[in-house]
C-alpha positions in Angstrom: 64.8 107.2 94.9 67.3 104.8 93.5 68.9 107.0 91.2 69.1 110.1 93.9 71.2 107.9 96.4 72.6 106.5 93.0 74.0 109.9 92.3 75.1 110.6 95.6 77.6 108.0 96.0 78.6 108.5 92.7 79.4 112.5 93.9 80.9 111.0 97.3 83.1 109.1 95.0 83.9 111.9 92.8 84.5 114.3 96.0 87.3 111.7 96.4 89.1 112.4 93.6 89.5 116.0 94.3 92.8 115.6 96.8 95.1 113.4 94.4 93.9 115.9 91.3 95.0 118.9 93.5 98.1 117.5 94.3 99.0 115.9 91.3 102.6 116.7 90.4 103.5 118.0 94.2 106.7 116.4 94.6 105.7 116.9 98.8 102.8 114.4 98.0 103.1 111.1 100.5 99.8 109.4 98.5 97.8 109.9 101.5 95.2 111.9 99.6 95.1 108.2 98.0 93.7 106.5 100.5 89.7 108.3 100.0 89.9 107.2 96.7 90.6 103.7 97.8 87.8 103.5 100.1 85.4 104.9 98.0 86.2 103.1 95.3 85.4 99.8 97.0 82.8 101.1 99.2 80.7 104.1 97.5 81.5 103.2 93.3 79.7 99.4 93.7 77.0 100.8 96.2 76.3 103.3 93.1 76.5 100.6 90.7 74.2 98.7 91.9 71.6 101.5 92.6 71.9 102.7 89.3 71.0 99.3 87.7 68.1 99.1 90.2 66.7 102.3 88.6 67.2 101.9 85.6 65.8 98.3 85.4 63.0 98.7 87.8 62.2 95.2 88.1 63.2 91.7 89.1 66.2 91.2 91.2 67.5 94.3 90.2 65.6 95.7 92.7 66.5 93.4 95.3 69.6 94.4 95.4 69.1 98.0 94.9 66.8 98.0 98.1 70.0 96.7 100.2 72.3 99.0 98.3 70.3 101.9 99.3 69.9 101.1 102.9 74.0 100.5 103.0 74.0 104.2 100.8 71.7 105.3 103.5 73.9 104.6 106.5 77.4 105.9 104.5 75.9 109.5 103.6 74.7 109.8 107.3 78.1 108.9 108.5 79.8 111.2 106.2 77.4 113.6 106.5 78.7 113.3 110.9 82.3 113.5 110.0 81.5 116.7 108.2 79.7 117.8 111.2 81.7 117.4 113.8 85.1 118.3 111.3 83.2 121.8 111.4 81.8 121.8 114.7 84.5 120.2 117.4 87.3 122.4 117.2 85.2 125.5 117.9 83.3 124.0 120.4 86.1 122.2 122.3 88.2 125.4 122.4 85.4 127.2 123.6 84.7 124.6 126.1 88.0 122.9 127.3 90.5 126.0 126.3 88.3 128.9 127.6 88.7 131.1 124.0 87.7 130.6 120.4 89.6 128.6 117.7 93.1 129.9 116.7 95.0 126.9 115.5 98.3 128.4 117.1 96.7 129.3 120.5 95.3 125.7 121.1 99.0 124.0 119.9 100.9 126.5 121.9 98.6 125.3 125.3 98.5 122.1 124.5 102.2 121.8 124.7 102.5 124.0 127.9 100.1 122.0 129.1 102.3 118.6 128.9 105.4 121.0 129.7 103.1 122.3 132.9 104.3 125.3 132.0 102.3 128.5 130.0 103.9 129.8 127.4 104.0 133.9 126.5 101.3 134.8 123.6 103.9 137.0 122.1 108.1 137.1 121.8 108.7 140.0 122.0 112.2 141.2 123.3 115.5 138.7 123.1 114.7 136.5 125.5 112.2 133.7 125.7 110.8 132.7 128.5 108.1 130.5 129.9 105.9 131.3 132.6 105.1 129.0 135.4 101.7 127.3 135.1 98.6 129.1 137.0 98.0 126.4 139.2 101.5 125.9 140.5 101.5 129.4 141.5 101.0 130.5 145.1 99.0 133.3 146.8 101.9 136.0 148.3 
């Protein structure tokens, strides 16, 4: 049991890495994909560490600490394991909700600023000109 949440933080750890590797050598890189690393490394590696020891000594204090190491292991895989659910989840089901129509990344930045601007803006541009048509509810029945 110690060694499976063990190698889990280890892989949350390792899942860290992944952003800084891809962008290693992008010259647009601000070292945001740094900060993950950071936390795991003084959240996740240590939790890990101690787990690991726990299993593999199976006795004594070891296991002490292991116990409290896999109850803190416990609660951050369930709150990564949220993130990832509502990172996949809320868009979709706040467009659907709020917006009225399915995820599409331009659609829901295009209302949201005609929205602020009270104002809704054309789904296409076609034609020369460009312009913005007046929000539904400031329009009036004729």
């Amino acid at each position: 049991m110690f060694a499976a949440a063990a190698a889990i933080m280890f892989s949350l750890w390792a899942w860290s890495l992944v952003p800084p590797i891809e962008n290693w050598g992008n010259p647009n890189e601000d070292g945001f994909s740094y900060v993950g690393v950071f936390y795991a490394t003084i959240i996740c590696l240590p939790v890990g560490l101690y787990l690991l020891v726990g299993a593999i000594a199976a006795h004594g204090q070891y296991v002490r600490r292991a116990r409290n190491a896999f109850f803190i292991a416990a609660g951050i895989t369930i709150l990564v394991v949220a993130f990832l659910i509502f990172q996949h989840i809320a868009p979709t089901a706040m467009a659907e909700k709020f917006l009225g129509f399915k995820s599409d990344c331009d659609l829901i930045a295009r209302t949201f600023w005609a929205d602020i601007a009270d104002v809704r803006l054309p789904t296409s541009r076609r034609g020369s000109s460009f312009q913005a048509e007046p929000h539904p509810s400031d329009r009036r029945n004729l």
